[in-house]
LUMZALO-826159 format. One record per atom (N, C-alpha, C, CB): residue number from 1; x, y, z; chain. Coordinates in steps of 0.05 Angstrom, whole numbers. Last residue first. Glycine has a CB too. Layout:
<NUM,<X,Y,Z>,A>
...
This chain:
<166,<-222,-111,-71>,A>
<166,<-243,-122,-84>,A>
<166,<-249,-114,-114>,A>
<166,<-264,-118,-68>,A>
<165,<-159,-118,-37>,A>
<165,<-178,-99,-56>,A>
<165,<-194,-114,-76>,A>
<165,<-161,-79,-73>,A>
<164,<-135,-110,24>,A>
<164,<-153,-124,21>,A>
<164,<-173,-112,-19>,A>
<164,<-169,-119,55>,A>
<163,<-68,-124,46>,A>
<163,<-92,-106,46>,A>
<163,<-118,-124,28>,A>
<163,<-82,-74,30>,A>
<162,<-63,-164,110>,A>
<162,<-49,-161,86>,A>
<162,<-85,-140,72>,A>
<162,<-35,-202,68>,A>
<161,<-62,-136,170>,A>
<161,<-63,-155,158>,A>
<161,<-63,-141,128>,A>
<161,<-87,-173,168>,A>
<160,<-21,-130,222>,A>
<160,<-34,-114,212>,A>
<160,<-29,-135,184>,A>
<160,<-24,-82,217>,A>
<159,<-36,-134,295>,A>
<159,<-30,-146,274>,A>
<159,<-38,-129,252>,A>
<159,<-41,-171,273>,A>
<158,<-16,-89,343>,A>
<158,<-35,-102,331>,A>
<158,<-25,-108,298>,A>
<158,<-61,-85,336>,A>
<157,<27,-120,404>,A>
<157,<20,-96,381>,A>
<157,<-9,-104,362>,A>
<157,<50,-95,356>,A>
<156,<16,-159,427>,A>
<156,<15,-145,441>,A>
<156,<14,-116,420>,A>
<156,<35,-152,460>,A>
<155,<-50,-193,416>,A>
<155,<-24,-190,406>,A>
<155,<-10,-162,417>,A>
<155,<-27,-191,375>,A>
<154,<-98,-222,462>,A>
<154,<-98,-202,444>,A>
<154,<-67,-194,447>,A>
<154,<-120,-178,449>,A>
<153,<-87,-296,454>,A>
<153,<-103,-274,472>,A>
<153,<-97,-255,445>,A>
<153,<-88,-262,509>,A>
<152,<-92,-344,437>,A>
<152,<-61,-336,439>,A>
<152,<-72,-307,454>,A>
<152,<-40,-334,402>,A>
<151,<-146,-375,423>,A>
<151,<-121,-383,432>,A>
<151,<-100,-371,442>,A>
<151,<-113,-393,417>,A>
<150,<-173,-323,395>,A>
<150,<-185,-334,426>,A>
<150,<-161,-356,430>,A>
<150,<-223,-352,426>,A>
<149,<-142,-305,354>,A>
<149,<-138,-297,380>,A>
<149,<-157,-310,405>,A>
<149,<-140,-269,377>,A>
<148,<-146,-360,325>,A>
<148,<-115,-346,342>,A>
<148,<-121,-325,363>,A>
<148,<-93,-328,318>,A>
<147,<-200,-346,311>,A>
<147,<-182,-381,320>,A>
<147,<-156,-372,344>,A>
<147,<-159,-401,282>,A>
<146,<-187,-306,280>,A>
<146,<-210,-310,318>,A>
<146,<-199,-336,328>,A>
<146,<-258,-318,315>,A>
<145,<-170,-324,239>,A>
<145,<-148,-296,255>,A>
<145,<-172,-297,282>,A>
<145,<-143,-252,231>,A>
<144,<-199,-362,215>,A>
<144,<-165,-361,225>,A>
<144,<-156,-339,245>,A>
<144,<-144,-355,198>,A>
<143,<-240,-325,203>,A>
<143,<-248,-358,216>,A>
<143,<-211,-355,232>,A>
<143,<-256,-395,179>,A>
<142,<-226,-288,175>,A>
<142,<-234,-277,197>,A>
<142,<-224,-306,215>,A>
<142,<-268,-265,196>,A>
<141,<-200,-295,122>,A>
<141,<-186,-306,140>,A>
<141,<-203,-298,171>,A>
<141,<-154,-295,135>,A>
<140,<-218,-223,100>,A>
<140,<-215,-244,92>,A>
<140,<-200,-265,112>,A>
<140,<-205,-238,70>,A>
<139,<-253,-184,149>,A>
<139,<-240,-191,134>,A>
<139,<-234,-215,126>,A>
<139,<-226,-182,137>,A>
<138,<-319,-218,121>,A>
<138,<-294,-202,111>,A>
<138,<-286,-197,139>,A>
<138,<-299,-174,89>,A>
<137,<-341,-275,81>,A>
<137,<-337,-262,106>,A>
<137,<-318,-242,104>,A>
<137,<-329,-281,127>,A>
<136,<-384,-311,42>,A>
<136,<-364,-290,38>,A>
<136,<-367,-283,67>,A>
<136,<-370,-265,13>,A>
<135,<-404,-382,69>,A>
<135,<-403,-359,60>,A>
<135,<-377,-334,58>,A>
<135,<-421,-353,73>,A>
<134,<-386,-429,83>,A>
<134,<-386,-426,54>,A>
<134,<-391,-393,47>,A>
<134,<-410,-446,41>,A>
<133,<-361,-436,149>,A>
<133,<-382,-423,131>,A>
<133,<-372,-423,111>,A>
<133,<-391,-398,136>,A>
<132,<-325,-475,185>,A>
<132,<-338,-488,165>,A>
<132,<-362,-467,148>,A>
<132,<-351,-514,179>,A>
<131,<-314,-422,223>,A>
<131,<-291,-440,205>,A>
<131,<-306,-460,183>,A>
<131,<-271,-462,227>,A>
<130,<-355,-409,242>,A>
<130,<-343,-388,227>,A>
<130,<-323,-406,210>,A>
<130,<-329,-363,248>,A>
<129,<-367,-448,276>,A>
<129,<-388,-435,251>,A>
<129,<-374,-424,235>,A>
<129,<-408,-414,258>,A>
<128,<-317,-452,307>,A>
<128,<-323,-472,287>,A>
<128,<-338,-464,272>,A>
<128,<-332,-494,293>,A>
<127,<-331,-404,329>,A>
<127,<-305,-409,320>,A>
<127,<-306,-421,301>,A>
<127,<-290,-421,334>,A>
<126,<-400,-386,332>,A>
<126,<-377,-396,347>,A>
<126,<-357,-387,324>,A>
<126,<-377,-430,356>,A>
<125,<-436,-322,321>,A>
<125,<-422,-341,310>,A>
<125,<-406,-356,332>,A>
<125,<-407,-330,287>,A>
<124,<-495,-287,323>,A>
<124,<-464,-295,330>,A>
<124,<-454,-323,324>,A>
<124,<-458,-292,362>,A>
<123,<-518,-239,260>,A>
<123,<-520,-272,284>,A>
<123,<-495,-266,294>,A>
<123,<-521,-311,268>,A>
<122,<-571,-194,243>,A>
<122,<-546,-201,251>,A>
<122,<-547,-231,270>,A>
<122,<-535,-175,267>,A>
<121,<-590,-168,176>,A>
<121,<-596,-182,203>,A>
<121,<-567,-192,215>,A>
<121,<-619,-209,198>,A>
<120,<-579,-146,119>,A>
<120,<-604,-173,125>,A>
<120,<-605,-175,159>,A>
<120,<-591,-212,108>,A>
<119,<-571,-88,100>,A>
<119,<-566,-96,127>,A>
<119,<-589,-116,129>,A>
<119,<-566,-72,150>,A>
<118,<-580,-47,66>,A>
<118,<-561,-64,55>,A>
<118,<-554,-80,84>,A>
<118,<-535,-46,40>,A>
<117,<-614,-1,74>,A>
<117,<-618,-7,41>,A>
<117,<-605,-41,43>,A>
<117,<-592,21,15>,A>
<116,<-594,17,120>,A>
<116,<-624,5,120>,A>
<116,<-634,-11,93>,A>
<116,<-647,30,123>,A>
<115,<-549,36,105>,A>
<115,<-548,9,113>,A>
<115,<-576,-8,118>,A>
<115,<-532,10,139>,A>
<114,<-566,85,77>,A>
<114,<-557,63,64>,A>
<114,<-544,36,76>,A>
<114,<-540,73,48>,A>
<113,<-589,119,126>,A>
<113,<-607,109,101>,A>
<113,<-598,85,92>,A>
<113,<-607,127,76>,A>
<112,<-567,82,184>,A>
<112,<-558,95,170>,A>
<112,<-572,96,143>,A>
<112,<-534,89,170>,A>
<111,<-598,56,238>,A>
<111,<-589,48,224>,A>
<111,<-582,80,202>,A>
<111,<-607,23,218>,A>
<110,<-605,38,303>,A>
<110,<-604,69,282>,A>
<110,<-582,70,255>,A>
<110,<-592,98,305>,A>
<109,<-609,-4,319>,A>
<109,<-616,11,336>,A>
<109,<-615,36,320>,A>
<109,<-601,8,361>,A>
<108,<-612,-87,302>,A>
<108,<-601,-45,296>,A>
<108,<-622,-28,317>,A>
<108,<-612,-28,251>,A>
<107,<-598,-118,357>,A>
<107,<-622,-111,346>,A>
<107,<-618,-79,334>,A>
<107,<-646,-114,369>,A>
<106,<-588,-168,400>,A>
<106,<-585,-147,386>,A>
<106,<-599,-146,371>,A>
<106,<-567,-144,376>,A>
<105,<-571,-201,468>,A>
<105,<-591,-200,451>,A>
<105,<-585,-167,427>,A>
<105,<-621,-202,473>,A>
<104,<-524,-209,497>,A>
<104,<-524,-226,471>,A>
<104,<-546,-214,450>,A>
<104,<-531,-260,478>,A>
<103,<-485,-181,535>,A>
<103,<-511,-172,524>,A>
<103,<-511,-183,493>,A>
<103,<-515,-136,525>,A>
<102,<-434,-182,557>,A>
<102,<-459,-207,564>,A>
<102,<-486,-205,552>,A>
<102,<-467,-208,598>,A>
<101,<-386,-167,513>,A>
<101,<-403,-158,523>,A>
<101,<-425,-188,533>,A>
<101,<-413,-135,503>,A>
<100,<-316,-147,484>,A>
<100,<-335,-164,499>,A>
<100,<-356,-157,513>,A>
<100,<-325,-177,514>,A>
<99,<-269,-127,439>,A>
<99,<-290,-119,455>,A>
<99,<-308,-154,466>,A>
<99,<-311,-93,433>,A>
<98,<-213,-111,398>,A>
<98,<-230,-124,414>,A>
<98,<-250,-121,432>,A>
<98,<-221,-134,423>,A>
<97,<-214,-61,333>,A>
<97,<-223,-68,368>,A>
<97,<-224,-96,382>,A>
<97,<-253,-59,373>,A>
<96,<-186,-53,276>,A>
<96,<-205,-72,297>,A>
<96,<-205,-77,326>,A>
<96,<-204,-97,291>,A>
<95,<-190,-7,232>,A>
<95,<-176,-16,257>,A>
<95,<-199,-30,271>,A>
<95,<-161,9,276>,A>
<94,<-179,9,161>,A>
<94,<-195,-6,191>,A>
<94,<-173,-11,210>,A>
<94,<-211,-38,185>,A>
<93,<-183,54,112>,A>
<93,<-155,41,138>,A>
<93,<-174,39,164>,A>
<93,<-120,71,148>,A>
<92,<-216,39,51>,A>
<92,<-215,43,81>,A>
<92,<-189,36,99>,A>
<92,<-236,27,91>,A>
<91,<-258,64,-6>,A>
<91,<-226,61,5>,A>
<91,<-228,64,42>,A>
<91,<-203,92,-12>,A>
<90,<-295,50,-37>,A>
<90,<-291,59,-14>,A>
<90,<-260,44,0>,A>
<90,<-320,51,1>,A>
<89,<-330,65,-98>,A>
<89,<-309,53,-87>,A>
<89,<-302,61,-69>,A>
<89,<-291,50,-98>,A>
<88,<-406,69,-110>,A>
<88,<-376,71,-120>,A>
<88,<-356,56,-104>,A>
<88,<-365,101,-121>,A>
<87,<-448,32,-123>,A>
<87,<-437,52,-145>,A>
<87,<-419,63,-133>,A>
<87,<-453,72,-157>,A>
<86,<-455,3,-62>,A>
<86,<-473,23,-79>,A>
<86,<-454,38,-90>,A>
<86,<-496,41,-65>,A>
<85,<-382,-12,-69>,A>
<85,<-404,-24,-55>,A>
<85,<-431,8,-68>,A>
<85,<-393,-29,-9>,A>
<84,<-317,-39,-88>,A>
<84,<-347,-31,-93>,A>
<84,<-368,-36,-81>,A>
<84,<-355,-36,-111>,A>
<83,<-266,-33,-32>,A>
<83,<-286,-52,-46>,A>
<83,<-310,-34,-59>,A>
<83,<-299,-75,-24>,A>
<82,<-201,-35,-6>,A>
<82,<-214,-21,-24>,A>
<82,<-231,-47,-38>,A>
<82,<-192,-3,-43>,A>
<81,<-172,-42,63>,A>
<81,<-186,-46,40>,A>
<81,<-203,-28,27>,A>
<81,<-198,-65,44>,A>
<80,<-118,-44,108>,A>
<80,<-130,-29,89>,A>
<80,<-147,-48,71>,A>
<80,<-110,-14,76>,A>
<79,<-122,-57,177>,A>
<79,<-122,-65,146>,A>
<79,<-124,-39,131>,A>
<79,<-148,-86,137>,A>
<78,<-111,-81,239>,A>
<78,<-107,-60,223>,A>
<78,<-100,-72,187>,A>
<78,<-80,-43,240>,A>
<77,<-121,-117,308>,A>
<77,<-114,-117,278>,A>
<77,<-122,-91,258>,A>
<77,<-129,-141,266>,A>
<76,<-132,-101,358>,A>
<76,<-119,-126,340>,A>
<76,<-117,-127,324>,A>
<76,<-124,-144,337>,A>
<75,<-134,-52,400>,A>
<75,<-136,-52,360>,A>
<75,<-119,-84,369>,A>
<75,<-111,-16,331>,A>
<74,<-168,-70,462>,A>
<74,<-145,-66,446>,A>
<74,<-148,-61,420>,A>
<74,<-131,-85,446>,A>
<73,<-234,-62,483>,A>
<73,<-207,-63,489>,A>
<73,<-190,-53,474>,A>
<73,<-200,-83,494>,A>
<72,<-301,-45,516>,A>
<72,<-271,-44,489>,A>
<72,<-246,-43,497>,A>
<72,<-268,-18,470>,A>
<71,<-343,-74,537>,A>
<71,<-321,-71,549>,A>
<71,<-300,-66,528>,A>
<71,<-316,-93,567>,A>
<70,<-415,-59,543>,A>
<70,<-388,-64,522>,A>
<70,<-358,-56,528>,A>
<70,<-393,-47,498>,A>
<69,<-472,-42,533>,A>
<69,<-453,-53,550>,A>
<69,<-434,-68,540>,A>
<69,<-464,-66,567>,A>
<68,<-501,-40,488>,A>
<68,<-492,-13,497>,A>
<68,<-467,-31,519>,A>
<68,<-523,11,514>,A>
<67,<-520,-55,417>,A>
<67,<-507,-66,441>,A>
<67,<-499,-34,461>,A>
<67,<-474,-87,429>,A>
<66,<-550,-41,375>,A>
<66,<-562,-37,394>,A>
<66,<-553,-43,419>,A>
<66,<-581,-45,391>,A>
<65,<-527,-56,321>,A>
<65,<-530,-76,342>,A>
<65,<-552,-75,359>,A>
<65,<-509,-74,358>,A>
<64,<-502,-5,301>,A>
<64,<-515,-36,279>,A>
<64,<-528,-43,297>,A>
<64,<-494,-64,266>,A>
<63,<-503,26,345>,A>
<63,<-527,36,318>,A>
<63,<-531,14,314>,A>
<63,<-519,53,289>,A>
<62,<-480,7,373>,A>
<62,<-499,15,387>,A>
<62,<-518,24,360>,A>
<62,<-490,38,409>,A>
<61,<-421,11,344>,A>
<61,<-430,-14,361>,A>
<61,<-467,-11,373>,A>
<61,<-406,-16,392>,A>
<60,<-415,58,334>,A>
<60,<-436,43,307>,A>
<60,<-434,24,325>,A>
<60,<-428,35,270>,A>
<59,<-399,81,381>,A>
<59,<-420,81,372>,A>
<59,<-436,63,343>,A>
<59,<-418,104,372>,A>
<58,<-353,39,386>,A>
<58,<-376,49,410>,A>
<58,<-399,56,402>,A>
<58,<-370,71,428>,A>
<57,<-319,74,344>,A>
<57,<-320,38,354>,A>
<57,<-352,36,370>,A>
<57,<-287,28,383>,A>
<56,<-328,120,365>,A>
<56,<-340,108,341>,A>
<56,<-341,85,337>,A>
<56,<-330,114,322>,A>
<55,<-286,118,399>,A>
<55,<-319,130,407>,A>
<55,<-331,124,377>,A>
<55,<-323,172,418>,A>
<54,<-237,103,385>,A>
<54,<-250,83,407>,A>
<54,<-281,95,404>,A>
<54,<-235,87,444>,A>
<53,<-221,139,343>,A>
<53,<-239,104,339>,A>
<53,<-248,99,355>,A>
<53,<-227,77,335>,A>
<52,<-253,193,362>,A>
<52,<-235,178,363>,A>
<52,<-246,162,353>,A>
<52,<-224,174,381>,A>
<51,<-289,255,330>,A>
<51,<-288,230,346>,A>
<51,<-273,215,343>,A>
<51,<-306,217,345>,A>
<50,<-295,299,294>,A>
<50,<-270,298,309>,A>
<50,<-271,275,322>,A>
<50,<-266,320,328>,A>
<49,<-336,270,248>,A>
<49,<-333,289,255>,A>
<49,<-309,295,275>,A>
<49,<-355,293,262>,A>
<48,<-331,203,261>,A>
<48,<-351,230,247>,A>
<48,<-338,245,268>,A>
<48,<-393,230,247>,A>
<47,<-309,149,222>,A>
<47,<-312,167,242>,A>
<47,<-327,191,233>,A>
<47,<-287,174,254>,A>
<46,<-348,97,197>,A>
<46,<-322,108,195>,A>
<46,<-332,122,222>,A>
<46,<-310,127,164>,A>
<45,<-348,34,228>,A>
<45,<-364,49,211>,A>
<45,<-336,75,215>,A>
<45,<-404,56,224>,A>
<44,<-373,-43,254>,A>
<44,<-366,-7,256>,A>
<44,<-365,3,230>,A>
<44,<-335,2,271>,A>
<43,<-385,-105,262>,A>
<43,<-397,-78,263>,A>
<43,<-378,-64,260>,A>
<43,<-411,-69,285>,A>
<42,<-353,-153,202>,A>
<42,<-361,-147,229>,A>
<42,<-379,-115,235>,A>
<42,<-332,-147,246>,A>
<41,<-390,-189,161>,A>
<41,<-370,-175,166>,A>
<41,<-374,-158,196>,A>
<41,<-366,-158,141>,A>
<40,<-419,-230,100>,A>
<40,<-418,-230,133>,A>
<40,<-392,-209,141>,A>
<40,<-412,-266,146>,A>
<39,<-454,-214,45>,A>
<39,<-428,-236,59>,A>
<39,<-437,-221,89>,A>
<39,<-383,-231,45>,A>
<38,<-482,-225,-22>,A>
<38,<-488,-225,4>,A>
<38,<-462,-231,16>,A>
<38,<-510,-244,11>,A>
<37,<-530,-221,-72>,A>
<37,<-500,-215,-71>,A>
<37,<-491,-200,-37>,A>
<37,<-493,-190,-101>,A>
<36,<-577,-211,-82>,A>
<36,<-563,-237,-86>,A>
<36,<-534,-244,-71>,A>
<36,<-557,-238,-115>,A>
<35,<-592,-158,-80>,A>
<35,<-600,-167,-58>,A>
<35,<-583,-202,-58>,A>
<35,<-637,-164,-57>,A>
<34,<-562,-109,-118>,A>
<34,<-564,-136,-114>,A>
<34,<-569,-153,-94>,A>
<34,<-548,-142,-120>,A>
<33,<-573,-58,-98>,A>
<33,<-579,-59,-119>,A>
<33,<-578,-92,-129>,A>
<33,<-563,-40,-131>,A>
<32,<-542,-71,-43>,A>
<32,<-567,-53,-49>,A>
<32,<-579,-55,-77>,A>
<32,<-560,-24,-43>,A>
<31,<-501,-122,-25>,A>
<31,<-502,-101,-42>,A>
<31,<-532,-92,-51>,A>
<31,<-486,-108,-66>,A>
<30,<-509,-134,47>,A>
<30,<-513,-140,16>,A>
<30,<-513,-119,-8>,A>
<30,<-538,-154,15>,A>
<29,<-496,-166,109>,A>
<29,<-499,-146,88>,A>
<29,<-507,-157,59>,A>
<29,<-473,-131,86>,A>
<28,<-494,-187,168>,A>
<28,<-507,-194,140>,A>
<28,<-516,-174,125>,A>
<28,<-530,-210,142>,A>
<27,<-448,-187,221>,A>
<27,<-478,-172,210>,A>
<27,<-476,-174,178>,A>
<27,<-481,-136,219>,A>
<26,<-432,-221,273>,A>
<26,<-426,-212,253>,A>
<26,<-451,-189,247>,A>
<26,<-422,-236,234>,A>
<25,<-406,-231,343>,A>
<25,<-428,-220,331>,A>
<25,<-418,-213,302>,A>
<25,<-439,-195,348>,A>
<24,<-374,-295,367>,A>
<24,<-370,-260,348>,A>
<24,<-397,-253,332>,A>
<24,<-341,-261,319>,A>
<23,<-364,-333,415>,A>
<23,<-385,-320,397>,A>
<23,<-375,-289,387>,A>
<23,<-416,-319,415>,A>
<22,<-351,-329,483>,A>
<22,<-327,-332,454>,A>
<22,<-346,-328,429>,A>
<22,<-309,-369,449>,A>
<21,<-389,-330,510>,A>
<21,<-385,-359,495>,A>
<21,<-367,-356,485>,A>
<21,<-403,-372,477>,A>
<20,<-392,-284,525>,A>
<20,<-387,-300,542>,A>
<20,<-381,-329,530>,A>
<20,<-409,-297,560>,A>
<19,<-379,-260,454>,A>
<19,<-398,-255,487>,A>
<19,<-383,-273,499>,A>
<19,<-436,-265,492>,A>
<18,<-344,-197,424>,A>
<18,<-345,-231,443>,A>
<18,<-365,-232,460>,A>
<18,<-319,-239,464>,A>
<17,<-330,-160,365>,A>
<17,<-353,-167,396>,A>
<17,<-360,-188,400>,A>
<17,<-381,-157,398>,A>
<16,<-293,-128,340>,A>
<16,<-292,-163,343>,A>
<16,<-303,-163,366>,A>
<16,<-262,-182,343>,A>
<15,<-302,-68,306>,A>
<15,<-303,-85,332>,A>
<15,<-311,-123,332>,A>
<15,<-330,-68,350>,A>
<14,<-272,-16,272>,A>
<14,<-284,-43,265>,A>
<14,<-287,-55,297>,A>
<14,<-263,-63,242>,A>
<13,<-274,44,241>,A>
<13,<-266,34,271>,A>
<13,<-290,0,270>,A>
<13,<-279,67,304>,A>
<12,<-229,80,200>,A>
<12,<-250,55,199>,A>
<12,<-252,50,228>,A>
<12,<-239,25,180>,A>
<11,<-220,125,152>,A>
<11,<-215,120,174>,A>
<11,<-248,104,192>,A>
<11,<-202,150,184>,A>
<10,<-216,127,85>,A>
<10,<-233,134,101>,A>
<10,<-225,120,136>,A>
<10,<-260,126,85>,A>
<9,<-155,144,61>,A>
<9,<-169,125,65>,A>
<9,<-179,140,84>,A>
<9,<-160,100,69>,A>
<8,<-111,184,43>,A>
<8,<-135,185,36>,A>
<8,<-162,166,37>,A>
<8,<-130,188,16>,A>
<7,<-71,154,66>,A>
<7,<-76,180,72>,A>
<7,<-104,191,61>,A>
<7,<-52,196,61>,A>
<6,<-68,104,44>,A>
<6,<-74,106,71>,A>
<6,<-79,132,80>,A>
<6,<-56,95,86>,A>
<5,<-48,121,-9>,A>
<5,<-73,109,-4>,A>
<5,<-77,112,24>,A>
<5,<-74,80,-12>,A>
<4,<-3,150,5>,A>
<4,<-24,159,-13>,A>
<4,<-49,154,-5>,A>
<4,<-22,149,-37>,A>
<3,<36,97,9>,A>
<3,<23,125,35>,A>
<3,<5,144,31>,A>
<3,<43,147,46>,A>
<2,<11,42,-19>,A>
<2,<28,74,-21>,A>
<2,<13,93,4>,A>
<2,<21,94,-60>,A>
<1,<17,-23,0>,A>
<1,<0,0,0>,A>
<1,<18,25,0>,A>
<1,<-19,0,24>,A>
């Protein structure tokens, strides 16, 4: 990735939300103009306005979800990806939170026009769900990189995974 790109990437705050089972809350998207065309990826969203990741982490945690009790922790991981999604191209530098919460039950809470357009519903997932899904998941390797960290805990720096362009 050119320093270009990351400089002009939309600034991402992503959250890997654990319940008590180890379970990662995903959420079921889909391209708006193609309801066919479907994958699984975690909550957050860019930033607004002067707000940190951590408070944006926090908050689209509470928009997609409706989760409020929520212990955020560390960035585990850091990407860049570029994907088409409604007509055009969104360039992003994500950072992924760990987080954990006992509040399994979810439910969007304030959804965004164009996520109302592109948001089937949300599940949690084990380890193994996540490792035998046929479905698109992003980031890519999620199944592998939760494997590792519910084994090996959270890395003391954060991983920073290979970029991602659709």
């Amino acid at each position: 990735m050119e320093v270009s790109e990351a400089a002009e990437a939309r600034k991402v705050a992503r959250v890997i939300l654990l319940d008590p089972a180890d379970r990662i809350l995903l959420i079921h998207g889909y391209e708006p103009d193609d309801p066919a065309q479907t994958w699984w990826f975690t909550p957050g969203g860019g930033l607004e306005g002067d707000e940190t990741r951590e408070q944006a982490a926090l908050r689209e945690l509470v928009e997609e979800t409706g989760i409020t009790d929520v212990e955020l922790g560390p960035v585990v991981w850091q990407r860049y990806c570029s994907f088409p999604f409604d007509g055009r191209r969104w360039d992003q530098d994500e950072w992924y939170y760990l987080a954990r919460t006992t509040q399994t039950v979810a439910a969007p809470a304030a959804l965004t026009e164009l996520e109302a357009r592109s948001v089937a519903g949300l599940r949690w997932w084990t380890s193994a769900e996540l490792s035998a899904a046929r479905e698109t998941v992003y980031p890519n390797r999620l199944a592998e990189l939760l494997h590792r960290l519910l084994d090996e805990g959270p890395p003391s720096t954060p991983l920073v995974l290979a970029p991602e362009i659709v």
